[in-house]
N, CA, C and O atoms as a DFTB+ gen file, in Angstrom:
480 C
 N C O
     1  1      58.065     -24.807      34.306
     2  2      57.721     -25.470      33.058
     3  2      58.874     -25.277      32.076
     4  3      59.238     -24.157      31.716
     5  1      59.443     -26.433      31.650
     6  2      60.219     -26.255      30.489
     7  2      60.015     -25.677      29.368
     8  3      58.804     -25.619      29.155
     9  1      60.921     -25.001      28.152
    10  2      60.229     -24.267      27.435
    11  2      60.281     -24.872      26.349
    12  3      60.653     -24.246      25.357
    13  1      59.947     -26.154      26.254
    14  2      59.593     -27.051      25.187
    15  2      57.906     -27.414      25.677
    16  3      56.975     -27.618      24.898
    17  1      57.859     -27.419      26.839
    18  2      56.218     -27.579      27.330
    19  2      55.650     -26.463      27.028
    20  3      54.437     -26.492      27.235
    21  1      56.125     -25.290      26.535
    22  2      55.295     -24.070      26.371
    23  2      54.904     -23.909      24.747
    24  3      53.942     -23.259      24.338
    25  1      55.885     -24.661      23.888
    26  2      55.576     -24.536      22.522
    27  2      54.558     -25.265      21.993
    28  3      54.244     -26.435      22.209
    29  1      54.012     -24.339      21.182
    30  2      52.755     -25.326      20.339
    31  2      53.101     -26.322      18.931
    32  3      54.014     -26.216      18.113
    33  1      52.140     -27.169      19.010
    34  2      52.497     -28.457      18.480
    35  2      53.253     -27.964      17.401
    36  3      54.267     -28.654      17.505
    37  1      53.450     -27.144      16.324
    38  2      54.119     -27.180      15.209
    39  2      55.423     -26.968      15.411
    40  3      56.307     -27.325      14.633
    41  1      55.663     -26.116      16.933
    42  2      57.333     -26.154      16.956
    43  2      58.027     -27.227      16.999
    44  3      59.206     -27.442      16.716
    45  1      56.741     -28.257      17.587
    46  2      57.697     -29.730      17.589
    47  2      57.884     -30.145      16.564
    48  3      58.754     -31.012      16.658
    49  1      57.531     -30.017      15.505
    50  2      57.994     -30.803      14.017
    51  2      59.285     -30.307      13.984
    52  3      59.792     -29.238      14.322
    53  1      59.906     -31.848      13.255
    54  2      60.877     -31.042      12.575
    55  2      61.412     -30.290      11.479
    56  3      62.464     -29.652      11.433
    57  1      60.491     -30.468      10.563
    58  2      60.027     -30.136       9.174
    59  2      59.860     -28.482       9.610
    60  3      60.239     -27.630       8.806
    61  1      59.231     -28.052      11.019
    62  2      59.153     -26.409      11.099
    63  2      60.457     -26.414      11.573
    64  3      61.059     -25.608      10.863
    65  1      61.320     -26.950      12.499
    66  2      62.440     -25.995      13.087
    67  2      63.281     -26.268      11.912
    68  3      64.218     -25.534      12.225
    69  1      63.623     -26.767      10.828
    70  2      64.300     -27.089       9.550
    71  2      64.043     -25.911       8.817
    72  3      64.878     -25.157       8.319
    73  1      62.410     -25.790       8.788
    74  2      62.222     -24.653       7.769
    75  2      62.527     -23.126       8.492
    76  3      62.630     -22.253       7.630
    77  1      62.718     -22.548      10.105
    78  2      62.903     -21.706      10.587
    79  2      64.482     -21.323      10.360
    80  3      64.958     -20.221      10.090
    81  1      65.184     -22.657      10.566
    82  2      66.786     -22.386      10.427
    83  2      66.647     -22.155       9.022
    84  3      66.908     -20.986       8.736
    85  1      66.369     -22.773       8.180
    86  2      66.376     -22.137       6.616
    87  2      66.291     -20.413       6.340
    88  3      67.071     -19.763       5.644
    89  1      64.723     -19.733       7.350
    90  2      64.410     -18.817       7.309
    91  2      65.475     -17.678       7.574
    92  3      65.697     -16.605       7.014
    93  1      65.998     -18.281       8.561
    94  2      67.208     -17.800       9.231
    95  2      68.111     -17.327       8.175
    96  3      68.394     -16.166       7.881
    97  1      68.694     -18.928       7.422
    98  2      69.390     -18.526       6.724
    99  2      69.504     -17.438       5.189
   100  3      70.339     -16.695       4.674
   101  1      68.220     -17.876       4.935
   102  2      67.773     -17.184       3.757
   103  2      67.626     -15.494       4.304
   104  3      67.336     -14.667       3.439
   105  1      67.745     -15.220       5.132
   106  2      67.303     -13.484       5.656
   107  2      68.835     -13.205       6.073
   108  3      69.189     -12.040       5.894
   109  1      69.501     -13.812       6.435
   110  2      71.246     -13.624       6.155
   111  2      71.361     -13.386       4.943
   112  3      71.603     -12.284       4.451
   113  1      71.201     -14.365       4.396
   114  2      72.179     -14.283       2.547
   115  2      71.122     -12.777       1.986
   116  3      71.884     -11.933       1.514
   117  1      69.775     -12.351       1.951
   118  2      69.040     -11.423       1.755
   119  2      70.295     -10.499       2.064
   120  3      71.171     -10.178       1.260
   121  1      70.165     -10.039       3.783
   122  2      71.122      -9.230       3.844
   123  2      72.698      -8.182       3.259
   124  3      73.160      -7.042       3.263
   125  1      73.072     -10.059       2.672
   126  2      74.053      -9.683       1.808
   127  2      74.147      -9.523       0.438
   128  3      75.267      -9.169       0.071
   129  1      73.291      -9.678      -0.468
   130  2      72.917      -9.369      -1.444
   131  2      72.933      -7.804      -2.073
   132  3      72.305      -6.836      -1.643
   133  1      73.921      -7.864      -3.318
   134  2      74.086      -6.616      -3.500
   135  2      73.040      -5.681      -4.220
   136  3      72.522      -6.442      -5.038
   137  1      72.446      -4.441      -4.363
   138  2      72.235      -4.072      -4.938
   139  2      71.592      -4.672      -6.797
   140  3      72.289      -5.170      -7.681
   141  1      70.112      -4.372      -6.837
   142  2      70.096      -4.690      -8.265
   143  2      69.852      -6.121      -8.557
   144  3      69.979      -6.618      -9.676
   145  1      69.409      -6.908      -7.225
   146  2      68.764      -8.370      -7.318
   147  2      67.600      -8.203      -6.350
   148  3      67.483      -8.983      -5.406
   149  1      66.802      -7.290      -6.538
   150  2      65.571      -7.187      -6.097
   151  2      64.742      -8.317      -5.896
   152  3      64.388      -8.811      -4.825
   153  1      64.362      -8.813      -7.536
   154  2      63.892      -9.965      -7.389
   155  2      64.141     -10.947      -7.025
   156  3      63.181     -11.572      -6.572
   157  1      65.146     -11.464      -7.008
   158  2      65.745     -12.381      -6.042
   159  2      65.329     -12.641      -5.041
   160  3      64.467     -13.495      -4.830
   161  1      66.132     -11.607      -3.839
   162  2      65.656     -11.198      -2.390
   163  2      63.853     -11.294      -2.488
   164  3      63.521     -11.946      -1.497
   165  1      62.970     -11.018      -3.048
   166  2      62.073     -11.084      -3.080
   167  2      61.556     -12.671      -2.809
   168  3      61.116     -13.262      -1.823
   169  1      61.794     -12.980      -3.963
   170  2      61.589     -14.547      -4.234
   171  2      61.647     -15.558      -3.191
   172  3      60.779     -16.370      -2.869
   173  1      63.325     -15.298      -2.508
   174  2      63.746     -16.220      -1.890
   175  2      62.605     -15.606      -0.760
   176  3      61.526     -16.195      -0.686
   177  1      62.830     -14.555       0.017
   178  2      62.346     -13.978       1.444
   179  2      60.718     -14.643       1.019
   180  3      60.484     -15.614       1.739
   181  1      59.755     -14.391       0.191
   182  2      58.650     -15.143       0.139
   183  2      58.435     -17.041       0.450
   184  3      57.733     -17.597       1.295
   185  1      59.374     -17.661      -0.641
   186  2      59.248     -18.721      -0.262
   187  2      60.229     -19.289       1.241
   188  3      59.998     -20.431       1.638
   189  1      60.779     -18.843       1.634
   190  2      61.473     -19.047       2.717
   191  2      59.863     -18.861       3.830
   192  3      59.032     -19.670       4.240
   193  1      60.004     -17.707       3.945
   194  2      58.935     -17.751       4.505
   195  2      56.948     -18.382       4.689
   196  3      56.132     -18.388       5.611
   197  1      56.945     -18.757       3.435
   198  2      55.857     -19.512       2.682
   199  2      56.160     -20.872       3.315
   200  3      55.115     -21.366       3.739
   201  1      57.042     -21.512       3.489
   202  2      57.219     -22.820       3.684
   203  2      56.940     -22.833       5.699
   204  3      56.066     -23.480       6.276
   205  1      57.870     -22.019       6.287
   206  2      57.782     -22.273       7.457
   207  2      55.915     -22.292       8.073
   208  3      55.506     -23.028       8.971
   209  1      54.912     -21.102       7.151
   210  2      54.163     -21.067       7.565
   211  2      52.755     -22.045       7.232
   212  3      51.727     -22.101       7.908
   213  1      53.092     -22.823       5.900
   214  2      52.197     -23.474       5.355
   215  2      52.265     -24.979       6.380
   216  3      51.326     -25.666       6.782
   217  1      53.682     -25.144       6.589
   218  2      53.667     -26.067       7.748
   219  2      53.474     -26.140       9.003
   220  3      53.502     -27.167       9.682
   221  1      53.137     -24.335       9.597
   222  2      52.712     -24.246      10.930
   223  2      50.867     -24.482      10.307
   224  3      50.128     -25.133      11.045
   225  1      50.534     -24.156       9.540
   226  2      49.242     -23.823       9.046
   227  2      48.674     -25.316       9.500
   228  3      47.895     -25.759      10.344
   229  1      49.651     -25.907       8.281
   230  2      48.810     -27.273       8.429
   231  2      48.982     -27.869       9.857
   232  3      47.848     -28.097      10.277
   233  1      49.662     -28.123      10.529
   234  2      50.141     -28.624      11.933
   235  2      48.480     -28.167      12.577
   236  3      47.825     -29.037      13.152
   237  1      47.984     -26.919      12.430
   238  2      46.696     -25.839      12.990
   239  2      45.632     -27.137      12.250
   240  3      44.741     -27.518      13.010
   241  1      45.661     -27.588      11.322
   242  2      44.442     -28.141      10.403
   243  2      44.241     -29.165      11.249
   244  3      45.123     -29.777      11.852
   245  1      42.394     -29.464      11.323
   246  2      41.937     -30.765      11.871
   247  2      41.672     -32.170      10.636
   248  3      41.880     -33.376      10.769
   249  1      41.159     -31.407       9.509
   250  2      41.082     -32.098       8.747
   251  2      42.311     -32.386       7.998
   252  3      43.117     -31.547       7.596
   253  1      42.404     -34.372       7.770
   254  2      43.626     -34.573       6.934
   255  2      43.695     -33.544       5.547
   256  3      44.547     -32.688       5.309
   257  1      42.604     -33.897       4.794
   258  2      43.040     -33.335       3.657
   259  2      43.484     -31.818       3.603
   260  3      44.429     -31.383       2.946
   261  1      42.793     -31.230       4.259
   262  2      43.733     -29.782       4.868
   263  2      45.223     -29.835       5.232
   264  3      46.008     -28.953       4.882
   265  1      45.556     -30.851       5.910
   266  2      46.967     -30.822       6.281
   267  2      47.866     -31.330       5.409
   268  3      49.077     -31.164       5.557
   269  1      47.389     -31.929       4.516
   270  2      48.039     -32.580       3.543
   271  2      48.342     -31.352       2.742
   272  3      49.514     -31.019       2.564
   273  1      47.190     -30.554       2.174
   274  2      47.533     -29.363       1.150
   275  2      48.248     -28.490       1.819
   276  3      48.690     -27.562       1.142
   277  1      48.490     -28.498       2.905
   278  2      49.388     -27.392       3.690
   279  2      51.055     -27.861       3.589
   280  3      52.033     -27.122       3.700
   281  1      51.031     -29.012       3.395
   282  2      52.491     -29.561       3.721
   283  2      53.306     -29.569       2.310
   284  3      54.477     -29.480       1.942
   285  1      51.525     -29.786       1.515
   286  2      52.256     -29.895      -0.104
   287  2      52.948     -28.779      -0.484
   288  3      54.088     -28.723      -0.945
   289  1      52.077     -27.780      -0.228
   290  2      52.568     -26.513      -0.638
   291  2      53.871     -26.142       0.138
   292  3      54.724     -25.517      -0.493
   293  1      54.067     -26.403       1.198
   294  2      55.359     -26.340       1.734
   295  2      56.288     -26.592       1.079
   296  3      57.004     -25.696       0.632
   297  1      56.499     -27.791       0.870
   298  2      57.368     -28.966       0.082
   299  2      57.707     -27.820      -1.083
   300  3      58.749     -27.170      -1.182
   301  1      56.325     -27.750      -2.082
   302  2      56.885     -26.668      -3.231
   303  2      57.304     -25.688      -2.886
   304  3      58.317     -25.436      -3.538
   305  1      57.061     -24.876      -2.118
   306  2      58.156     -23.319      -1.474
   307  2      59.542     -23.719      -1.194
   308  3      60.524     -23.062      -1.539
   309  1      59.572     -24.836      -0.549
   310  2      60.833     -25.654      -0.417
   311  2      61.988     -25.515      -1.991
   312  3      63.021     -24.958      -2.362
   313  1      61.299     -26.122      -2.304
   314  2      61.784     -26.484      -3.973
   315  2      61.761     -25.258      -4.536
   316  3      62.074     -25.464      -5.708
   317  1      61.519     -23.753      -4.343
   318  2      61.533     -22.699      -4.962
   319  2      62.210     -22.025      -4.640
   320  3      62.713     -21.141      -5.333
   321  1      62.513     -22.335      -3.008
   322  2      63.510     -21.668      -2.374
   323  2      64.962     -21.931      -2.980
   324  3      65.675     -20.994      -3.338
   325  1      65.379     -23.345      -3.078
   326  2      66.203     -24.486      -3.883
   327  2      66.890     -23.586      -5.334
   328  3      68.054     -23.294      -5.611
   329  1      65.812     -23.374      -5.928
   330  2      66.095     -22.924      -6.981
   331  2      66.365     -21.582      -7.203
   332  3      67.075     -21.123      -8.098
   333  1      65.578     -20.791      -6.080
   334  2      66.223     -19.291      -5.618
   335  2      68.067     -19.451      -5.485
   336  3      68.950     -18.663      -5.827
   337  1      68.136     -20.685      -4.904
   338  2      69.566     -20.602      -3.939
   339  2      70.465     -20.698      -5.513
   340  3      71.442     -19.960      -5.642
   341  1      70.127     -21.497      -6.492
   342  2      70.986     -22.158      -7.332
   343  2      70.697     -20.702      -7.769
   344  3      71.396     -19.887      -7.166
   345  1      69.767     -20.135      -8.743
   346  2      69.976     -18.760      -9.493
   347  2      71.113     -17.877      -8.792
   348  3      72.041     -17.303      -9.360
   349  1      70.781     -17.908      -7.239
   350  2      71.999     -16.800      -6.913
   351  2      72.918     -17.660      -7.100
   352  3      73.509     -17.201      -8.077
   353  1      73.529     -18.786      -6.754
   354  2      74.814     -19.382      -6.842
   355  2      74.999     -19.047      -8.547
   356  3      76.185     -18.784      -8.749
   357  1      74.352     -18.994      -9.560
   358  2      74.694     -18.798     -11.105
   359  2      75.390     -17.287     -11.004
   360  3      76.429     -16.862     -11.509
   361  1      74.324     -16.599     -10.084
   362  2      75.137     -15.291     -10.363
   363  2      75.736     -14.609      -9.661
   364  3      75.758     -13.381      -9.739
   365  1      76.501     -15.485      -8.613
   366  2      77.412     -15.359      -7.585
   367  2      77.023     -14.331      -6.489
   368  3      77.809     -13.542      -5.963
   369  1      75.697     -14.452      -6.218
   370  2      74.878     -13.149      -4.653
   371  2      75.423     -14.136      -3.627
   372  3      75.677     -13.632      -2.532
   373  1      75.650     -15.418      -3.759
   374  2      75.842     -16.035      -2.340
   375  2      77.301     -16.947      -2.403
   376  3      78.066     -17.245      -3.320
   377  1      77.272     -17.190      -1.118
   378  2      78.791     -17.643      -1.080
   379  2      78.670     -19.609      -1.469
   380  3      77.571     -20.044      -1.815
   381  1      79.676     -20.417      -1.372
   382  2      79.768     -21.926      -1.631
   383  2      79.036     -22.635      -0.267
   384  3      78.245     -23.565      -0.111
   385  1      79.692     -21.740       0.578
   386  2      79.371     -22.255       2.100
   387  2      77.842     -22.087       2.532
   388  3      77.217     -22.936       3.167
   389  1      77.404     -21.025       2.150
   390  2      75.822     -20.553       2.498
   391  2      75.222     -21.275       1.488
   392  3      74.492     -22.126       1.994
   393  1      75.205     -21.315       0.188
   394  2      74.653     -22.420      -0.520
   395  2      74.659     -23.730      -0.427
   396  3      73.682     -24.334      -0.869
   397  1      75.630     -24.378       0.096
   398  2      75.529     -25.996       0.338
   399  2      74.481     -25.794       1.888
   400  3      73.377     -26.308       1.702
   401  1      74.570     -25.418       2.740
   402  2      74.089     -24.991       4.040
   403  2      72.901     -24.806       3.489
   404  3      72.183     -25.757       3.798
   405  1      72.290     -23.963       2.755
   406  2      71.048     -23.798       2.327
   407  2      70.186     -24.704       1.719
   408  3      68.981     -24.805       1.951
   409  1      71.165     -25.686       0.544
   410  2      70.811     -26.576       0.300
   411  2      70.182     -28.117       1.162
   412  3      69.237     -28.824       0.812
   413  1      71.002     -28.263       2.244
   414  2      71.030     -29.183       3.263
   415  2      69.359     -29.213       3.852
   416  3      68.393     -29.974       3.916
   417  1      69.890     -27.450       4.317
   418  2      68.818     -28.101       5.227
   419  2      66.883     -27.524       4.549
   420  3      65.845     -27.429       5.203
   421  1      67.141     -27.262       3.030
   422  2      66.064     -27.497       2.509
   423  2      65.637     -29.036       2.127
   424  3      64.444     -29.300       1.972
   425  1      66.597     -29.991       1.987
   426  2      66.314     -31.057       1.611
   427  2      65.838     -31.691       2.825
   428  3      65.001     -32.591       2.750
   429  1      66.420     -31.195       4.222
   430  2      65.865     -31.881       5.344
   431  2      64.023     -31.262       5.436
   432  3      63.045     -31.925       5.784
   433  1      64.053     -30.227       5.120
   434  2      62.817     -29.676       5.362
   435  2      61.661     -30.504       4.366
   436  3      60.526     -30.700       4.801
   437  1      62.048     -30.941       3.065
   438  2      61.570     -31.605       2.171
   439  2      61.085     -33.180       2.414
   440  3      59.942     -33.574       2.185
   441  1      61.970     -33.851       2.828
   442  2      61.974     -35.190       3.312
   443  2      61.662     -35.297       4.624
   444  3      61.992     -36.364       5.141
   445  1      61.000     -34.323       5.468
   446  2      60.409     -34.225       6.440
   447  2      58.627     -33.909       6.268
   448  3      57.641     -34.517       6.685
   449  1      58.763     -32.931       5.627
   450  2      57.078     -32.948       5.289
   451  2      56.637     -33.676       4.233
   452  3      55.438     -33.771       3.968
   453  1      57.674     -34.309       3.474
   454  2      57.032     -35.285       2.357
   455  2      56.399     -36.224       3.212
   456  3      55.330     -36.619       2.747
   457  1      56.873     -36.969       4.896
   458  2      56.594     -37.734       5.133
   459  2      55.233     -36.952       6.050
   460  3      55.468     -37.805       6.905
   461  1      54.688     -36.576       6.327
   462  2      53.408     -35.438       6.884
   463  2      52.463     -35.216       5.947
   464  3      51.401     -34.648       6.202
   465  1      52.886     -35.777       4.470
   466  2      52.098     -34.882       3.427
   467  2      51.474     -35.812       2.637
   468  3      51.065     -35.536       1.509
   469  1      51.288     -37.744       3.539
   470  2      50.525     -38.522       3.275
   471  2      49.232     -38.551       3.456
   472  3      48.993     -38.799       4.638
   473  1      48.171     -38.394       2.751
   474  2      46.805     -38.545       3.849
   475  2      46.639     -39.904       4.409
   476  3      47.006     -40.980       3.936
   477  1      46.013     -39.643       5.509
   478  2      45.868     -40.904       6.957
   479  2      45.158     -41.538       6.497
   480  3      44.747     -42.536       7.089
């Protein structure tokens, strides 16, 4: 069995493997973060993580309107994450390269569950 036949339906979105590489990235830049941006690291590591799971959540939901509020809320962790990235870019915790990169592929994650986050 291939190991795309073994994953459950939410790995197939792409809106989750968007938001996992995000996760990814956001627990790198964490890493490097100096000292004395607690909150930050906080912030970001929550909504980073908030997003990948509100969209496995909903993917789990039978009912539309359930899946819809799952994707919404995604979308906004998305957008918080966004703004995590720009605060550190103000106060230089992250590099040009990890921020455009971060940026990217939150917007892919965004314009992926915006389109999931219609009710049927």
């Amino acid at each position: 069995m291939a190991e795309v036949d073994r994953m459950l339906t939410f790995h197939r979105l792409d809106a989750y493997q968007f938001a996992i590489q995000f996760l990814q990235l956001a627990l790198e830049t964490i890493r490097d973060v100096p000292r004395g941006h607690a909150d930050d690291i906080d912030q970001l590591r929550r909504s980073a993580k908030s997003t990948a799971r509100n969209i496995a959540e909903g993917a789990g939901r039978s009912s539309p309107a359930d899946k819809v509020k799952h994707y919404s809320i995604a979308r906004g962790e998305a957008v918080e994450s966004a703004c995590s990235l720009d605060v550190m870019r103000l106060e230089g915790t992250i590099s040009e390269e990890r921020y455009v990169r971060g940026i990217a592929l939150l917007e892919r994650v965004i314009m992926s569950v915006s389109v999931m986050d219609r009710p049927e």
